[in-house]
DRENDO-1510 file (C-alpha; in Angstrom, 1 decimal, always signed):
<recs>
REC; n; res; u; v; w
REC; 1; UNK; +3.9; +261.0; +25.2 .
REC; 2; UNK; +1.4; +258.1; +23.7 .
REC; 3; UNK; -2.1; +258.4; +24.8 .
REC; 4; UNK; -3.9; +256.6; +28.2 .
REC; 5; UNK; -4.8; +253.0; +27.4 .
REC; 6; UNK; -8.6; +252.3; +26.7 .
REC; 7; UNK; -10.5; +251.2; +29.8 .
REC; 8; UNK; -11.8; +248.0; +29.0 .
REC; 9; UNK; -15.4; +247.9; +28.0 .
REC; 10; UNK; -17.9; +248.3; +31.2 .
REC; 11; UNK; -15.3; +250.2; +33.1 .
REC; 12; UNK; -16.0; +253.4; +34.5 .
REC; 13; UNK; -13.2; +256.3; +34.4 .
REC; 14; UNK; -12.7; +257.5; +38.2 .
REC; 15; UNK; -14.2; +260.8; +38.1 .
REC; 16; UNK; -17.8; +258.9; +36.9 .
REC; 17; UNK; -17.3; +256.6; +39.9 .
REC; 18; UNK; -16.7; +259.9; +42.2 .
REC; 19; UNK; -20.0; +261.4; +40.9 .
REC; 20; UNK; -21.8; +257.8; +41.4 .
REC; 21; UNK; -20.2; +257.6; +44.9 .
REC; 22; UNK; -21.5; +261.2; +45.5 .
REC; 23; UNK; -25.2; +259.8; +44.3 .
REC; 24; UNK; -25.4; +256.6; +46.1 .
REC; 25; UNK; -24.0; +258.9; +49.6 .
REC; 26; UNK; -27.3; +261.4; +48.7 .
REC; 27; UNK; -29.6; +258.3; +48.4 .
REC; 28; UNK; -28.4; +257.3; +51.9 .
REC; 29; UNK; -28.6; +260.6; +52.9 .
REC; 30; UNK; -32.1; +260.6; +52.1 .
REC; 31; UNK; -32.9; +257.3; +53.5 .
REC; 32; UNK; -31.5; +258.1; +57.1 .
REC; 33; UNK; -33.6; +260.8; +57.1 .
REC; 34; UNK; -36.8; +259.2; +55.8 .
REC; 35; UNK; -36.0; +256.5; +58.3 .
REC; 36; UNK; -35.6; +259.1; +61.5 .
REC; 37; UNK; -39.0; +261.1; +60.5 .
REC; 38; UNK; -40.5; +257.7; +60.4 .
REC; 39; UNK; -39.1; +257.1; +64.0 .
REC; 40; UNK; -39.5; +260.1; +65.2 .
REC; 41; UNK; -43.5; +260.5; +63.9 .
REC; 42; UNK; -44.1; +257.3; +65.7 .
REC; 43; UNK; -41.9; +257.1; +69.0 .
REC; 44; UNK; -41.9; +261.0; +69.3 .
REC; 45; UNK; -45.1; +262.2; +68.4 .
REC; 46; UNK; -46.7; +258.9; +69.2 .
REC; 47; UNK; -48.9; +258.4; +66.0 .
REC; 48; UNK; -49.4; +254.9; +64.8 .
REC; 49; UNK; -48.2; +253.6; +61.7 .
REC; 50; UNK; -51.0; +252.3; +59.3 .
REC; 51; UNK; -50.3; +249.1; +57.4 .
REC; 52; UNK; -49.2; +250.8; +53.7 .
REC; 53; UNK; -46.2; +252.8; +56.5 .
REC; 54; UNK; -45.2; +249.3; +58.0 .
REC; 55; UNK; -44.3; +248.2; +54.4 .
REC; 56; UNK; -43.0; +251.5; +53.2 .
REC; 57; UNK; -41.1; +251.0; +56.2 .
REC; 58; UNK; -39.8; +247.5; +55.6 .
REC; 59; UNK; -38.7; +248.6; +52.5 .
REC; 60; UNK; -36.9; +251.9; +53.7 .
REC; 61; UNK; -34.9; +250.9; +56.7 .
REC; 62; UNK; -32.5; +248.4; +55.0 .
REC; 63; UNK; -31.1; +250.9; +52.9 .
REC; 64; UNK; -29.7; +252.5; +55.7 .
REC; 65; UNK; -27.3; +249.7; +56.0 .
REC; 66; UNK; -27.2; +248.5; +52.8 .
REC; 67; UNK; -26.3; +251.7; +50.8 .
REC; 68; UNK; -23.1; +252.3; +53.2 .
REC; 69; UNK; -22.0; +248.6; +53.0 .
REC; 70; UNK; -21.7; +249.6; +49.1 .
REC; 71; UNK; -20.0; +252.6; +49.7 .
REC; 72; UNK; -17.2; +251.4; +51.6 .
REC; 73; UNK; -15.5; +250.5; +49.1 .
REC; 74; UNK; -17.3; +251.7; +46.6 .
REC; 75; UNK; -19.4; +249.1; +44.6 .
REC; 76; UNK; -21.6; +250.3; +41.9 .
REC; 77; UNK; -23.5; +246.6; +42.2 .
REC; 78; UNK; -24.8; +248.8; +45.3 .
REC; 79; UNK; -27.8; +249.3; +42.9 .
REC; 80; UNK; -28.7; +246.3; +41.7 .
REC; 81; UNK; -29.5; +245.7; +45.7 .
REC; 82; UNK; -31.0; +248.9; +46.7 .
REC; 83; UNK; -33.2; +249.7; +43.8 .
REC; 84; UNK; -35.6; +247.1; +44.3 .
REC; 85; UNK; -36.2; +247.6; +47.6 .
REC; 86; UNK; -36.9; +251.8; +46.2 .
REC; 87; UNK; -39.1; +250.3; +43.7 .
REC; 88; UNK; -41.2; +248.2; +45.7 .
REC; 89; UNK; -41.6; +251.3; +48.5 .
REC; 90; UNK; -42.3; +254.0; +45.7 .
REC; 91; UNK; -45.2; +251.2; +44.7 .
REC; 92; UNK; -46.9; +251.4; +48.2 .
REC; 93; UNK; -46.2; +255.2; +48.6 .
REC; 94; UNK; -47.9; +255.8; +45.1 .
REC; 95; UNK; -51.0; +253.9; +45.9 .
REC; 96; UNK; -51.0; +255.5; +49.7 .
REC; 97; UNK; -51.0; +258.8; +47.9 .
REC; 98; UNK; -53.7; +258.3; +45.4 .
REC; 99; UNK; -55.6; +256.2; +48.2 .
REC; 100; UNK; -55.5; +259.3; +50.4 .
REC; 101; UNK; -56.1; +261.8; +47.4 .
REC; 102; UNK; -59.7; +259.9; +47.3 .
REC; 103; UNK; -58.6; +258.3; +43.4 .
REC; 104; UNK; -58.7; +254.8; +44.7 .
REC; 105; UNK; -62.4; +254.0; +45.4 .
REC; 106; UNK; -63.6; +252.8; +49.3 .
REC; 107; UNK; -63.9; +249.3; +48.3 .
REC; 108; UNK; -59.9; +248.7; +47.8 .
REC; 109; UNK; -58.8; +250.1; +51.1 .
REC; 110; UNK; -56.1; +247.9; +52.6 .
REC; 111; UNK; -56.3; +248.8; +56.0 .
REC; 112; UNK; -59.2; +248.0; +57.6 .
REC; 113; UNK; -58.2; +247.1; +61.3 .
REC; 114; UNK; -55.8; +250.0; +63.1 .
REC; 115; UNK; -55.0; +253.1; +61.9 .
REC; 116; UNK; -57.1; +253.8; +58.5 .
REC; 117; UNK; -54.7; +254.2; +55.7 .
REC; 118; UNK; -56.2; +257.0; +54.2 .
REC; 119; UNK; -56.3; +259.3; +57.2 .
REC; 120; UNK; -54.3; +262.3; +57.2 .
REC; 121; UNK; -52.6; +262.7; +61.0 .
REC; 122; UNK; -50.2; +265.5; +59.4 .
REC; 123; UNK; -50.8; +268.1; +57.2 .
REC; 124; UNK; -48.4; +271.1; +56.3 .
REC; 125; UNK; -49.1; +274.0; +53.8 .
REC; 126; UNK; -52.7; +272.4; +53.1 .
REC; 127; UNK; -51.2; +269.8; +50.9 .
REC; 128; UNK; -48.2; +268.0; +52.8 .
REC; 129; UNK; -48.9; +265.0; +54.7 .
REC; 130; UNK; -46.7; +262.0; +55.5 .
REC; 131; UNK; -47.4; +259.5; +52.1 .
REC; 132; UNK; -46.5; +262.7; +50.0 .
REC; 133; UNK; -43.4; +262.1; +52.1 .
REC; 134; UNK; -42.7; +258.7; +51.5 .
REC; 135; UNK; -43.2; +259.3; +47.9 .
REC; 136; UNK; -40.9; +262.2; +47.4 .
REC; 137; UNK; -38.1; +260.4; +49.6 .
REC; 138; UNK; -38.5; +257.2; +47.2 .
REC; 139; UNK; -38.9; +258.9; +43.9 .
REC; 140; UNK; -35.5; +260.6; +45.2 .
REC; 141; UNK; -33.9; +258.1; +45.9 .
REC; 142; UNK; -34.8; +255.9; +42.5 .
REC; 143; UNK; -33.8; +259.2; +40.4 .
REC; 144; UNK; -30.2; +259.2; +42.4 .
REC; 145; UNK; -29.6; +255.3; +42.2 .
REC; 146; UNK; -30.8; +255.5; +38.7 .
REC; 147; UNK; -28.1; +258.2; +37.8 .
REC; 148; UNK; -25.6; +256.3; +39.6 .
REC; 149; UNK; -25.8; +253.6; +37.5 .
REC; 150; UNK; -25.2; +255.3; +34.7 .
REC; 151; UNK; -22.5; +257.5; +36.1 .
REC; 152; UNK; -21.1; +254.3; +36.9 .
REC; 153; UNK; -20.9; +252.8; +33.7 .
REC; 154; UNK; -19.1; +255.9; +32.1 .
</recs>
């Protein structure tokens, strides 16, 4: 028996594309359910969106329908479309965070008609609220595309 042919440079071997399509599925995972607590804080519980969640918002909801349009069939250029739109929501959720922590001073406050940005309508375990959220569902989601692309370039 003579050994499997090189893949040609850039290729991934299948099992690396499994483990990407597994990653890209968990970063839609995670935006779907980003995007329904987002829907359901507002049209449920009826609290208002502050400006910093409209564009953390804007920059969420596509991904629900853009990751699956890369995972059927699987395209690993899935990233190249998704992550910015991650990056440019973890930007807003990082300053929301620090903005509601009190380490970005008064002066620089974004939202000043509406629903203050730095208010705190939910709070769980003392130290939960929803930017802390939005962060953790972005970073997530930039850690799993970020491993996909490299899975997928095995």
């Amino acid at each position: 028996m003579s050994a499997p042919a090189p893949l040609p440079r850039g290729e991934a071997t299948p099992g690396a594309l499994d483990a990407a399509w597994l990653l890209v599925f968990a970063c839609w995972l995670v935006a779907a359910l980003a995007t329904l607590g987002a829907l359901f804080f507002s049209e449920v519980m009826e609290l208002p969106p502050c400006v910093l969640c409209w564009y953390q918002r804007i920059a969420m909801f596509p991904l629900v329908i853009l990751l699956p349009m890369g995972l059927f069939p699987f395209d690993p250029r899935v990233v190249r479309y998704a992550l910015p739109l991650v990056l440019a929501g973890w930007g807003i959720s990082v300053f929301q965070v620090l903005l509601v922590a009190g380490v970005i001073p008064e002066a620089i406050r974004p939202c000043t008609k509406g629903v203050p940005c730095s208010e705190v309508q939910i709070e769980w375990l003392g130290f939960v609220n929803i930017p802390l959220l939005s962060f953790l569902a972005f970073t997530t989601m930039a850690a799993l595309l970020a491993a996909a692309h490299f899975r997928s370039k095995r």
